[in-house]
Biopython code that builds the backbone (N, CA, C, O; Angstrom):
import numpy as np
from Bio.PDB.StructureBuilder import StructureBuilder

atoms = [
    (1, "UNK", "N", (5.291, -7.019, 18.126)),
    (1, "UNK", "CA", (4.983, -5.907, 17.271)),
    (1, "UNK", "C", (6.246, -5.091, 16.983)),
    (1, "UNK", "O", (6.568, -4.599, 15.901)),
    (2, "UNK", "N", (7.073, -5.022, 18.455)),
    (2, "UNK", "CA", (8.215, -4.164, 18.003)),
    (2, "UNK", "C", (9.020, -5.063, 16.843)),
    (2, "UNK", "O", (9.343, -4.524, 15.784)),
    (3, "UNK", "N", (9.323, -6.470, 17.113)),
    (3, "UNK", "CA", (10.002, -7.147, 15.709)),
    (3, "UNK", "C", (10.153, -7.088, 14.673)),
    (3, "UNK", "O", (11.142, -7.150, 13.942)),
    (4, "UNK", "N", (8.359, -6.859, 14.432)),
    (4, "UNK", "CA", (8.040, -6.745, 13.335)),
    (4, "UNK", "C", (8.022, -5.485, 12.505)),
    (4, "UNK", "O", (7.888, -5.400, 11.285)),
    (5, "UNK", "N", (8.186, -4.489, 13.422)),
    (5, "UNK", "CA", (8.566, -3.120, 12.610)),
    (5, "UNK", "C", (10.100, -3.362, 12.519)),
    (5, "UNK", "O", (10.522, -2.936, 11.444)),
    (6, "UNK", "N", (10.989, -3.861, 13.233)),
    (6, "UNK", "CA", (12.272, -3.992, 12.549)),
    (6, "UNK", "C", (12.497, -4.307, 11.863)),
    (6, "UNK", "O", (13.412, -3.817, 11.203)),
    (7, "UNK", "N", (11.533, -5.841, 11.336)),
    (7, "UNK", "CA", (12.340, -6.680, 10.505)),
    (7, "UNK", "C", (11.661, -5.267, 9.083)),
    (7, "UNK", "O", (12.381, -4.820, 8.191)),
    (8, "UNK", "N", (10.945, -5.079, 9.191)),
    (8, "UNK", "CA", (10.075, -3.977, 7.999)),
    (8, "UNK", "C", (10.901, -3.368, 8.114)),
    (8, "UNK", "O", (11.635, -4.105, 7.456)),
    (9, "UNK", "N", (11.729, -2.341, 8.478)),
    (9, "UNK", "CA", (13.020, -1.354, 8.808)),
    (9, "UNK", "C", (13.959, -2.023, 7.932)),
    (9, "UNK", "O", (14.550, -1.336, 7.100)),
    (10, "UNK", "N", (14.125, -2.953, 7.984)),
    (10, "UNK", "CA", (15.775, -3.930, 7.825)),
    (10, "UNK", "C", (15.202, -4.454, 6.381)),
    (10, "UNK", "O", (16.065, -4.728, 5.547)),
    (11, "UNK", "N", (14.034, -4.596, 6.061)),
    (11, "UNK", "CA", (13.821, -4.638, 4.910)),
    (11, "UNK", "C", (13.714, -4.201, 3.436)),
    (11, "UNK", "O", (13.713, -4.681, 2.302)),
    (12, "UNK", "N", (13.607, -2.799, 4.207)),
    (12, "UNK", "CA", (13.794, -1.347, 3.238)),
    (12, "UNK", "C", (15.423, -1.231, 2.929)),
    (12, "UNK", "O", (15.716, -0.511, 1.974)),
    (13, "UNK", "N", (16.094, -1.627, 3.373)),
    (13, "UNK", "CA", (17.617, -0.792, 3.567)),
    (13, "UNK", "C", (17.934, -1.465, 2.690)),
    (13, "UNK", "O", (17.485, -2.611, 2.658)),
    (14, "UNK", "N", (18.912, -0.960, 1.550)),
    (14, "UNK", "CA", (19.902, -1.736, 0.921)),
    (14, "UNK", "C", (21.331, -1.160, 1.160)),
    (14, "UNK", "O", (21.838, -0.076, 1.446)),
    (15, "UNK", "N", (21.705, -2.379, 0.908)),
    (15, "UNK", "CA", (23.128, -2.210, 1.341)),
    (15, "UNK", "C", (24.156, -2.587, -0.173)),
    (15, "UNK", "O", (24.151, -3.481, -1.020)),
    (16, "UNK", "N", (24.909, -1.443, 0.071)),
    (16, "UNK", "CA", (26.024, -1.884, -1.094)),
    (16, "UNK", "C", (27.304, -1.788, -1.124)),
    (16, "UNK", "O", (27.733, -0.701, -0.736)),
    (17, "UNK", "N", (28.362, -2.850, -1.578)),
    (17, "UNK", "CA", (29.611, -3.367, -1.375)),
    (17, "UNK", "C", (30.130, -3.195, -2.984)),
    (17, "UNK", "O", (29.378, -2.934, -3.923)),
    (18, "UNK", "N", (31.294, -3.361, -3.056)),
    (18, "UNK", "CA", (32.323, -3.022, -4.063)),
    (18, "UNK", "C", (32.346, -4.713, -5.039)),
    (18, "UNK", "O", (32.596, -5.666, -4.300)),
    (19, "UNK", "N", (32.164, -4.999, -6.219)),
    (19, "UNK", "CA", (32.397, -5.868, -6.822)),
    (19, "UNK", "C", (33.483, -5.671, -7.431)),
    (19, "UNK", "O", (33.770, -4.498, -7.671)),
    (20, "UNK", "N", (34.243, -6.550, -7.787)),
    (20, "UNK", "CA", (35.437, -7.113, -8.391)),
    (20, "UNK", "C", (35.281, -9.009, -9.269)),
    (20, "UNK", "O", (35.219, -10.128, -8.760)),
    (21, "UNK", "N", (35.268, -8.414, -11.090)),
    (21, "UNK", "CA", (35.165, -9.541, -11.732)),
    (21, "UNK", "C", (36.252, -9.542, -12.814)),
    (21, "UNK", "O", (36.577, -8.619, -13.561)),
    (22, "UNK", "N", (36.876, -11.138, -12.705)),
    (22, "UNK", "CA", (38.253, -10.930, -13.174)),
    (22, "UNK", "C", (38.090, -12.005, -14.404)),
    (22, "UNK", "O", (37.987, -13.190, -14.087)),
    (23, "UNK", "N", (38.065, -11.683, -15.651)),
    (23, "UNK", "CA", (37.970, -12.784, -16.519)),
    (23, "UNK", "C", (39.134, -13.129, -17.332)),
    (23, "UNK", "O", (40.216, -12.823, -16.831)),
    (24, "UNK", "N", (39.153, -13.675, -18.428)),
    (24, "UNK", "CA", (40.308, -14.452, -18.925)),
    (24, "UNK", "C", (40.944, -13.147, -19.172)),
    (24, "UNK", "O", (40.439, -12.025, -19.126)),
    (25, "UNK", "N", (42.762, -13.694, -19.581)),
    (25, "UNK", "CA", (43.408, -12.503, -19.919)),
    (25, "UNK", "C", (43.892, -11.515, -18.749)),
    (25, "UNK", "O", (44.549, -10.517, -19.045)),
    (26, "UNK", "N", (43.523, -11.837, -17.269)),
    (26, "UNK", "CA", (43.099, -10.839, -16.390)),
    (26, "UNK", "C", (42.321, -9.731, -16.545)),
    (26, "UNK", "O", (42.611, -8.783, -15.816)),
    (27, "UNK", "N", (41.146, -9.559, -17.521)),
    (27, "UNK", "CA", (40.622, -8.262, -17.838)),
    (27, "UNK", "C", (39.557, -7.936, -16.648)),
    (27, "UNK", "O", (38.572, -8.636, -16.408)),
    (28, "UNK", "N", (39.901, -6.825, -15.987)),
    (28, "UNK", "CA", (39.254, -6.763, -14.469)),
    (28, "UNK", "C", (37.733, -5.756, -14.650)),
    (28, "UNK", "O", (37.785, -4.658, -15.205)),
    (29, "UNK", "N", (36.761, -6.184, -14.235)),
    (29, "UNK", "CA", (35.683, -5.472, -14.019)),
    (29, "UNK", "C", (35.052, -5.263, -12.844)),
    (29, "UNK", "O", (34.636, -6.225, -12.198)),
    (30, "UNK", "N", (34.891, -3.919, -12.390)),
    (30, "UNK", "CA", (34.773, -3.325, -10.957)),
    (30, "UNK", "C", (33.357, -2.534, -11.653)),
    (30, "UNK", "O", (33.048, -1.937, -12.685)),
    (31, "UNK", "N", (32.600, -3.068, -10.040)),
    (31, "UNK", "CA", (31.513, -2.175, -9.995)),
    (31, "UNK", "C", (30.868, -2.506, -8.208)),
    (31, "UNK", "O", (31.495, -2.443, -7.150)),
    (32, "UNK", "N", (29.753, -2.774, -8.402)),
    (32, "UNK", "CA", (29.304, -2.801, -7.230)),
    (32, "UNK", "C", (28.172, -3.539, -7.436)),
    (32, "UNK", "O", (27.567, -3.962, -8.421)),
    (33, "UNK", "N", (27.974, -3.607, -5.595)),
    (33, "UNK", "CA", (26.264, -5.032, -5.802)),
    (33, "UNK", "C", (25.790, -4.151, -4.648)),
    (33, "UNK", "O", (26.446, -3.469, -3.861)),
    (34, "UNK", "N", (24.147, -4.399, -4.789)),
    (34, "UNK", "CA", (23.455, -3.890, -4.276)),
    (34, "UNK", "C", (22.506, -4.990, -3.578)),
    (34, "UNK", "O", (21.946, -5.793, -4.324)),
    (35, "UNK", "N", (22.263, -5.083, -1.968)),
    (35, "UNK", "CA", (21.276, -6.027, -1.403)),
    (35, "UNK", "C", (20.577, -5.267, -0.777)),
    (35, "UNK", "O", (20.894, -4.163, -0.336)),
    (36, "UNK", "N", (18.936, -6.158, -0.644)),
    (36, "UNK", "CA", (17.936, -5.342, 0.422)),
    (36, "UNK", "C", (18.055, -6.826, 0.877)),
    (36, "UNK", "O", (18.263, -7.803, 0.158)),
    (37, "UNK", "N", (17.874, -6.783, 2.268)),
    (37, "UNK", "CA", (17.145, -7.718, 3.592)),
    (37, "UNK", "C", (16.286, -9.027, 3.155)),
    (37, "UNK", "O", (15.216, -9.113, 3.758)),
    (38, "UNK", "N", (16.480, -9.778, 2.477)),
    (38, "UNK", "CA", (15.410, -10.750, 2.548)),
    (38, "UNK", "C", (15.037, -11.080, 1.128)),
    (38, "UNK", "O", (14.489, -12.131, 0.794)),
    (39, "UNK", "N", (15.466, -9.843, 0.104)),
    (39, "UNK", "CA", (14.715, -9.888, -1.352)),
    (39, "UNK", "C", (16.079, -10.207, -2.090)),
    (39, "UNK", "O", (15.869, -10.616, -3.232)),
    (40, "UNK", "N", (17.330, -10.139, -1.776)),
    (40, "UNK", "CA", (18.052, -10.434, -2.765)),
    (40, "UNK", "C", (18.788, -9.146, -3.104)),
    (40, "UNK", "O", (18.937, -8.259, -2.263)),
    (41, "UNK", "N", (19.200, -9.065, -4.227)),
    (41, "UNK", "CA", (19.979, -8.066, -4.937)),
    (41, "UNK", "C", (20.332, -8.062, -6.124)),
    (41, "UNK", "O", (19.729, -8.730, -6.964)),
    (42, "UNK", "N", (21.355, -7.323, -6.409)),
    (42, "UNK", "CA", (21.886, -7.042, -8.229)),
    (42, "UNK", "C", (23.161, -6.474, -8.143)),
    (42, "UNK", "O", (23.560, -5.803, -7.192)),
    (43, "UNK", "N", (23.798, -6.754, -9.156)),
    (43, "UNK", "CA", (25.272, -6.261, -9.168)),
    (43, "UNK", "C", (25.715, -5.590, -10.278)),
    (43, "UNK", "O", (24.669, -5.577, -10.927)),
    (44, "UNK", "N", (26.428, -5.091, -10.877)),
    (44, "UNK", "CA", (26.719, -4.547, -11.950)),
    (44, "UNK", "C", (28.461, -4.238, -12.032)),
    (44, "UNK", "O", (29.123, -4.208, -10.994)),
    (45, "UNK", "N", (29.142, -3.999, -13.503)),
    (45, "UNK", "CA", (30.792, -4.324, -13.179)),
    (45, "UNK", "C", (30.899, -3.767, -14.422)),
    (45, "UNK", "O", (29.831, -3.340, -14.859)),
    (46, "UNK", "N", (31.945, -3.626, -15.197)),
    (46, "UNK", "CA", (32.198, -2.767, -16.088)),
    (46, "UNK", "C", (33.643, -2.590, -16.374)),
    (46, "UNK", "O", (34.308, -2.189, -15.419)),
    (47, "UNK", "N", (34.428, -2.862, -17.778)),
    (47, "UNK", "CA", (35.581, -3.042, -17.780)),
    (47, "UNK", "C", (35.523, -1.337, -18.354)),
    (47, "UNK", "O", (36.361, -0.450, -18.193)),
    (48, "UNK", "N", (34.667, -1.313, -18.814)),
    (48, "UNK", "CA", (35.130, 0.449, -19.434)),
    (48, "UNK", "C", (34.154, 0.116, -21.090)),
    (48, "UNK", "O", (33.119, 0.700, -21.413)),
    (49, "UNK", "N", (34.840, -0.913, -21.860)),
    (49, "UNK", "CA", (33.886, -1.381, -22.473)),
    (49, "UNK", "C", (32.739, -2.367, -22.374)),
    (49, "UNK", "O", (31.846, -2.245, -23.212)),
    (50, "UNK", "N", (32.677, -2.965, -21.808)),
    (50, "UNK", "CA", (31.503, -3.856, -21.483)),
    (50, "UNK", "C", (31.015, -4.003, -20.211)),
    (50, "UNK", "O", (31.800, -3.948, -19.264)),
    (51, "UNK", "N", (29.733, -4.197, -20.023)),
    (51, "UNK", "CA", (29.051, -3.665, -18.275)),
    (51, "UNK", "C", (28.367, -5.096, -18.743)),
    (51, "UNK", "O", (27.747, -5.407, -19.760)),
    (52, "UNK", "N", (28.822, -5.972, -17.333)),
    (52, "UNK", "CA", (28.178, -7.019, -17.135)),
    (52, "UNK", "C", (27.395, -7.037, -16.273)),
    (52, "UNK", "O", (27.843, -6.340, -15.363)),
    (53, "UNK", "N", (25.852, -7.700, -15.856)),
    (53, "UNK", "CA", (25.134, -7.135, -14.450)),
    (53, "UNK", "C", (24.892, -8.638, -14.336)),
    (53, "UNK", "O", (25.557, -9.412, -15.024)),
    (54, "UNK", "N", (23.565, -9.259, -13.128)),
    (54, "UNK", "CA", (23.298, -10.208, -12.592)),
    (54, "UNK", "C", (22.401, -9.538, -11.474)),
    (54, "UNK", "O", (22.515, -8.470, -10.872)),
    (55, "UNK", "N", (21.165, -10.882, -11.400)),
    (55, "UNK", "CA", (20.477, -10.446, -10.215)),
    (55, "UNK", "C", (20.224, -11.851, -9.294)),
    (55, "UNK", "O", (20.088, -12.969, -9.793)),
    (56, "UNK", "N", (20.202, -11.643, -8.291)),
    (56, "UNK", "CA", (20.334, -12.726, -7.029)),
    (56, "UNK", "C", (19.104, -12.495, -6.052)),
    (56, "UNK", "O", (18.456, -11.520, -5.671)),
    (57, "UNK", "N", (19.095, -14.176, -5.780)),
    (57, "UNK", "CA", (17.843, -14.414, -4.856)),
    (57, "UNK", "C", (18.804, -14.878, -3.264)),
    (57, "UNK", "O", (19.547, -15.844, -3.438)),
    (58, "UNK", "N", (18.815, -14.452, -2.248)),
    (58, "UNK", "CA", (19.122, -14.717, -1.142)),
    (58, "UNK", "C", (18.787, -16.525, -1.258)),
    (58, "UNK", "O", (17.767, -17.044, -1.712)),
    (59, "UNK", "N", (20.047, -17.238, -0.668)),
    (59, "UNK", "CA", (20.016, -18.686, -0.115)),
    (59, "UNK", "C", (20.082, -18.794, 1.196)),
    (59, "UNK", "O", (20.792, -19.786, 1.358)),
    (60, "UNK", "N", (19.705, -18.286, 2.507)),
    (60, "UNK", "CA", (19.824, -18.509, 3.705)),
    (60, "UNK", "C", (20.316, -19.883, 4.564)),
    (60, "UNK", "O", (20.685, -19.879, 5.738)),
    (61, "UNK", "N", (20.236, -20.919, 3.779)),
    (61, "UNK", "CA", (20.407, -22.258, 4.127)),
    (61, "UNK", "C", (21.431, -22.569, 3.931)),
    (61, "UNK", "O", (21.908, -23.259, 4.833)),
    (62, "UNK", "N", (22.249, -22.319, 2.863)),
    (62, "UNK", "CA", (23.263, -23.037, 2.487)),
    (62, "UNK", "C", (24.616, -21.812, 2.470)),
    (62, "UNK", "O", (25.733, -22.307, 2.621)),
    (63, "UNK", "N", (24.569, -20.672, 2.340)),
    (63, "UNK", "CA", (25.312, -19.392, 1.998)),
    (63, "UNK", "C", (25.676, -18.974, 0.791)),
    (63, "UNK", "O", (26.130, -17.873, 0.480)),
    (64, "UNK", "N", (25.508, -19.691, 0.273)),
    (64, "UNK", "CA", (25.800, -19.851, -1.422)),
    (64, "UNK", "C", (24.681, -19.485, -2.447)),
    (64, "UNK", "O", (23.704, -20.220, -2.305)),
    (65, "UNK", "N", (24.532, -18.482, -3.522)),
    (65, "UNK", "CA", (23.564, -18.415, -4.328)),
    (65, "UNK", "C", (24.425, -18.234, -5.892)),
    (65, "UNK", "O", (25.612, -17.949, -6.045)),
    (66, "UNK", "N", (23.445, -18.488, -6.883)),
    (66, "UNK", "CA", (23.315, -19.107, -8.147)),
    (66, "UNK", "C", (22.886, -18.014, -8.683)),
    (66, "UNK", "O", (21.879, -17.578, -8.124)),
    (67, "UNK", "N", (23.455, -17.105, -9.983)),
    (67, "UNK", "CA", (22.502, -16.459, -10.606)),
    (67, "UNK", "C", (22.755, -16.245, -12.064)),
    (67, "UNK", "O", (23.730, -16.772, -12.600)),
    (68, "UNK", "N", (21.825, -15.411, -12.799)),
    (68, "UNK", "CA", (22.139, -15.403, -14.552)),
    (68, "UNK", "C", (22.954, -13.957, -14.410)),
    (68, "UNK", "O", (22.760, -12.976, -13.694)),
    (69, "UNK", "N", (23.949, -14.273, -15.417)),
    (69, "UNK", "CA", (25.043, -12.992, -15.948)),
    (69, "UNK", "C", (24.703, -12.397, -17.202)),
    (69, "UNK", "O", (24.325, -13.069, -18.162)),
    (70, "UNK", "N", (24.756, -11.858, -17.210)),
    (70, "UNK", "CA", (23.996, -11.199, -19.145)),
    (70, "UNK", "C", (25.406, -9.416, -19.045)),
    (70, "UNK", "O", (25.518, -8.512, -18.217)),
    (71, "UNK", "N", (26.057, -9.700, -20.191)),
    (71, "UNK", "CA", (26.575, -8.762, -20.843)),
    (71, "UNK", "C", (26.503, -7.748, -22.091)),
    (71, "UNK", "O", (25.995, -8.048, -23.171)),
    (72, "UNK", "N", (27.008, -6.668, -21.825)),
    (72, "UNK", "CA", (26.191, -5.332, -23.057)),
    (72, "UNK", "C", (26.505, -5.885, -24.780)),
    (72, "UNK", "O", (25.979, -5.734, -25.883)),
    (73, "UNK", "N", (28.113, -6.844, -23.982)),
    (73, "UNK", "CA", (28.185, -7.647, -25.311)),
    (73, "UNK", "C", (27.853, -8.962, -26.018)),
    (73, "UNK", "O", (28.344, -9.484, -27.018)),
    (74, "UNK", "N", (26.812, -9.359, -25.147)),
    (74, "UNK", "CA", (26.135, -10.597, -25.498)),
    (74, "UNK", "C", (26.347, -11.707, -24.868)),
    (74, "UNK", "O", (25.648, -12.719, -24.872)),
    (75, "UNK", "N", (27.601, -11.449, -24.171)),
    (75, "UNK", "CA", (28.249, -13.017, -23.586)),
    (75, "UNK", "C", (26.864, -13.281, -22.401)),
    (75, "UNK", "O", (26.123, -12.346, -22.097)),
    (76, "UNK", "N", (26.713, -14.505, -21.905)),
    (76, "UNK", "CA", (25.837, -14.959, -20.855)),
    (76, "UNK", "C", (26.738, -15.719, -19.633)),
    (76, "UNK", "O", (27.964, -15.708, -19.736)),
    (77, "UNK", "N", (26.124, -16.342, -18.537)),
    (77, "UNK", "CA", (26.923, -16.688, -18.309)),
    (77, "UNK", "C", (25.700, -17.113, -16.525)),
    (77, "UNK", "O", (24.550, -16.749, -16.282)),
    (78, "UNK", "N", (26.663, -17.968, -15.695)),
    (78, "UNK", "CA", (25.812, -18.320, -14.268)),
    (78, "UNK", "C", (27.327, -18.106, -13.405)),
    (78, "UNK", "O", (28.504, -18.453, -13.507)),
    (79, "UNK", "N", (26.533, -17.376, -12.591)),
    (79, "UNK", "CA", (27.522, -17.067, -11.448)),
    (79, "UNK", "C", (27.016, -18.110, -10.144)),
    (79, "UNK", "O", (25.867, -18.509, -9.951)),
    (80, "UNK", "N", (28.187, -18.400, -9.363)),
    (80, "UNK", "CA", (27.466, -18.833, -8.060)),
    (80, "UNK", "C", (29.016, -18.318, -7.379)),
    (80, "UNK", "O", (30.169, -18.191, -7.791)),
    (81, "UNK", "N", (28.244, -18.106, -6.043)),
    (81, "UNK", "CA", (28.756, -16.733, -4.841)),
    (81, "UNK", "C", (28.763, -17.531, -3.526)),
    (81, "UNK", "O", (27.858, -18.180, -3.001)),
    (82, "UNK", "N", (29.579, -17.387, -3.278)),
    (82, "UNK", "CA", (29.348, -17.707, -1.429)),
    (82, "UNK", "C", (29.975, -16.772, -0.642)),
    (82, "UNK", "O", (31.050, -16.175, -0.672)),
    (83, "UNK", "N", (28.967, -16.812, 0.102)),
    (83, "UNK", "CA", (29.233, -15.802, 1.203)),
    (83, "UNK", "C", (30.048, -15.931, 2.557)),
    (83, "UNK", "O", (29.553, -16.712, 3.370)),
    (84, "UNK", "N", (30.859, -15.486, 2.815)),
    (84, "UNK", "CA", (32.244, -15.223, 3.741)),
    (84, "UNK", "C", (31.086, -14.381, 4.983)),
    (84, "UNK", "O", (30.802, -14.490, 6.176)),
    (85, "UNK", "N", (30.907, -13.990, 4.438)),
    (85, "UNK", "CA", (30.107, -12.751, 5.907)),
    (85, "UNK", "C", (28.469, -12.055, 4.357)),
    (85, "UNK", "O", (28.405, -12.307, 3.154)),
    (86, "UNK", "N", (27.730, -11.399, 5.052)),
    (86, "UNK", "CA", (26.640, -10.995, 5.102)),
    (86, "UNK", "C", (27.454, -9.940, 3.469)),
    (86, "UNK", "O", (26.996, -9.973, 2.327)),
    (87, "UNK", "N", (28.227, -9.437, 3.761)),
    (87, "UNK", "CA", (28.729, -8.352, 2.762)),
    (87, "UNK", "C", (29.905, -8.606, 2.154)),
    (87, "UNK", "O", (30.328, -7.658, 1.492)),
    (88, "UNK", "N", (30.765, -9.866, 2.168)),
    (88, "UNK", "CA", (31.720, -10.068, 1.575)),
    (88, "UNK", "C", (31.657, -11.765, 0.886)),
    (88, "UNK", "O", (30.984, -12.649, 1.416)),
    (89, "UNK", "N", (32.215, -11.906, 0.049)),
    (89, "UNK", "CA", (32.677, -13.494, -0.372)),
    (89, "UNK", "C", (33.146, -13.496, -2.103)),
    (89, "UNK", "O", (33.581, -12.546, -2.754)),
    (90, "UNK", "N", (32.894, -14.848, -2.534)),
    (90, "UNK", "CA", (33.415, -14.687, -3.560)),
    (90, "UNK", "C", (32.890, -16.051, -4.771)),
    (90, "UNK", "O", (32.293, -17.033, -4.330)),
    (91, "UNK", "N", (33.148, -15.947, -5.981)),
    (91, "UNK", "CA", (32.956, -17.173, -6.595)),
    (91, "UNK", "C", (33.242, -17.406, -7.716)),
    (91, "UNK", "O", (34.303, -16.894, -8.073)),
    (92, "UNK", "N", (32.397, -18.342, -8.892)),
    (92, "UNK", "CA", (32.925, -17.952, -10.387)),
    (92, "UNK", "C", (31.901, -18.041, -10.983)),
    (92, "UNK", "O", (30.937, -18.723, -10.635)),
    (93, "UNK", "N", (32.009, -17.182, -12.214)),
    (93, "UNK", "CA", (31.531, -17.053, -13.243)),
    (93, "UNK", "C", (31.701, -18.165, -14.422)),
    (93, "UNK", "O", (32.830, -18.395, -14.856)),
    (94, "UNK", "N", (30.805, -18.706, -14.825)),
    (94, "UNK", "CA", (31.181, -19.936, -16.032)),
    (94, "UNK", "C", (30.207, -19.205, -16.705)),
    (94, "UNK", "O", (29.093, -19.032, -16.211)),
    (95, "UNK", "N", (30.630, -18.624, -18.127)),
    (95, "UNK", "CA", (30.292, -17.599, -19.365)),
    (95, "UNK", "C", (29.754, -19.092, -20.139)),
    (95, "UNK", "O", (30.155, -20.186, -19.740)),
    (96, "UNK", "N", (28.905, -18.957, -21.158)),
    (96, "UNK", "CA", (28.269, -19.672, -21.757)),
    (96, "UNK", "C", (29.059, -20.117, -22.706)),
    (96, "UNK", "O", (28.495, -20.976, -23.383)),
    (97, "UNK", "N", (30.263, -19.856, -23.071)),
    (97, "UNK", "CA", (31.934, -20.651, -23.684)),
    (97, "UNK", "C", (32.582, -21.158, -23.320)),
    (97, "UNK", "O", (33.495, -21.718, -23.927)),
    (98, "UNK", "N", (32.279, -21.169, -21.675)),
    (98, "UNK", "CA", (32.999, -22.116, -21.142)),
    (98, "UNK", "C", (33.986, -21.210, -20.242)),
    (98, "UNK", "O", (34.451, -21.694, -19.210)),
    (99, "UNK", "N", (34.285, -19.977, -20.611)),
    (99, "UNK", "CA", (35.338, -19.375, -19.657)),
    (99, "UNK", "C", (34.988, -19.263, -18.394)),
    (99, "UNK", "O", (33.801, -19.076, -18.125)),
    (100, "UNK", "N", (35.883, -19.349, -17.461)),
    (100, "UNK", "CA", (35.440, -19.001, -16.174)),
    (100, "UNK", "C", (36.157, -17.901, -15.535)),
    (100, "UNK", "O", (37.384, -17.815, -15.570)),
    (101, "UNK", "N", (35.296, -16.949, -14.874)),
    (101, "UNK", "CA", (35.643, -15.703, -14.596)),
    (101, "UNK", "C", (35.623, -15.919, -12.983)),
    (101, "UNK", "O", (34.759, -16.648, -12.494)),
    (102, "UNK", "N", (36.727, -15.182, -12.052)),
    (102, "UNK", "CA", (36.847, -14.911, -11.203)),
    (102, "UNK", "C", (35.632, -14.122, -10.405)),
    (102, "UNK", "O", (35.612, -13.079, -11.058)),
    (103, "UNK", "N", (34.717, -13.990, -9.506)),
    (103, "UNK", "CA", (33.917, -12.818, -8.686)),
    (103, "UNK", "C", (34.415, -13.039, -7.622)),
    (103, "UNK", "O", (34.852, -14.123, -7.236)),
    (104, "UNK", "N", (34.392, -11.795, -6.914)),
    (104, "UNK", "CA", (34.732, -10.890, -5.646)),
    (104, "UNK", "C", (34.132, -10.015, -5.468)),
    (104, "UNK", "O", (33.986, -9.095, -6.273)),
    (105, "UNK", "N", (33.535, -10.108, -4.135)),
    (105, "UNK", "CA", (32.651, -9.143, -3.586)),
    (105, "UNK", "C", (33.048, -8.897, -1.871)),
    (105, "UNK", "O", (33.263, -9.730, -0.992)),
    (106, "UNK", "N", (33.038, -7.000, -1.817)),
    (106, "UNK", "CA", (32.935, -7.219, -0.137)),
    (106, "UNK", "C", (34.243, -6.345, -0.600)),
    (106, "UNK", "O", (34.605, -5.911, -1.693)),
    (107, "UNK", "N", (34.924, -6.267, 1.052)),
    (107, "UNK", "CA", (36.640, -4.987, 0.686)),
    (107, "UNK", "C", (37.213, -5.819, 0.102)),
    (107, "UNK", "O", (37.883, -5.086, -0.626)),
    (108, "UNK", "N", (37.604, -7.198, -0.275)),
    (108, "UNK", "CA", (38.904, -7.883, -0.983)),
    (108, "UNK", "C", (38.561, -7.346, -2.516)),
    (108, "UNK", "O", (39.529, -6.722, -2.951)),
    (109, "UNK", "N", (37.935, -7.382, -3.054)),
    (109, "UNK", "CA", (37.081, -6.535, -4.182)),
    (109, "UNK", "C", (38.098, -4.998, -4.602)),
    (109, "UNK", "O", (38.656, -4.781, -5.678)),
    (110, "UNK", "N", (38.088, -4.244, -3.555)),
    (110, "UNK", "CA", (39.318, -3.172, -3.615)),
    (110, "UNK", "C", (40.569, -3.133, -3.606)),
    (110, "UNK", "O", (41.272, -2.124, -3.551)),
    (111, "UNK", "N", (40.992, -4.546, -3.676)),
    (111, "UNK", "CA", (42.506, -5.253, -3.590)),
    (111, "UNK", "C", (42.564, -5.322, -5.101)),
    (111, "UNK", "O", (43.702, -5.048, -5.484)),
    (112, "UNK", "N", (41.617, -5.630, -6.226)),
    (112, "UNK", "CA", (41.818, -6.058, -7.359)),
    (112, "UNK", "C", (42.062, -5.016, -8.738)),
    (112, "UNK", "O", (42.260, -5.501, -9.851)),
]
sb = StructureBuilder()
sb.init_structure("model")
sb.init_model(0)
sb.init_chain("A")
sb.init_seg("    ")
for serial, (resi, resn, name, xyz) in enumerate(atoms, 1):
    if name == "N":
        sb.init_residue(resn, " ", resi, " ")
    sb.init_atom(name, np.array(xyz, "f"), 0.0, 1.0, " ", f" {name:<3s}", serial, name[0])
structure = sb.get_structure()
């Protein structure tokens, strides 16, 4: 019983880390991602003109998750992420043109 009010505790909480997305040109977009416990999360980034977001389903098995990119300026795009630790890692972005964009998530994220 006590478990199970933790894992319910740990389920509520979200946690959020610093994003860093680097696309062609080096044009850098910083924002942040947001996770709860078990449900996944969302991220959001922003060069100043264009705010790109994405939402993610937790992969527990493998560390690695897959998700859709959608931008204010139309571009699309699938990210896939792997995870270094619980709050940090990194991956790429392949935009629906073919570009591929750098992601960083976690403190290396504040290096960029």
């Amino acid at each position: 019983m006590i478990a199970a009010a933790g894992l319910a505790l740990l389920g509520a909480c979200d946690v959020s880390f610093p994003v860093a997305v680097v696309g062609p040109g080096n044009t850098v977009f910083k924002g942040s991602a947001t996770a709860t416990f078990l449900e996944g999360g969302w991220f959001q980034a922003t060069n100043g003109a264009t705010t790109c977001q994405g939402r993610y389903r937790p992969n527990g098995q493998t560390g690695t998750t897959t998700f859709p990119v959608k931008c204010s300026n139309g571009m699309t795009g699938v990210g896939t992420a792997t995870y270094e630790t619980p709050r940090s890692g990194g991956g790429e972005i392949v935009m629906k043109d073919g570009a591929r964009w750098k992601f960083i998530f976690g403190r290396a994220a504040l290096a960029v």
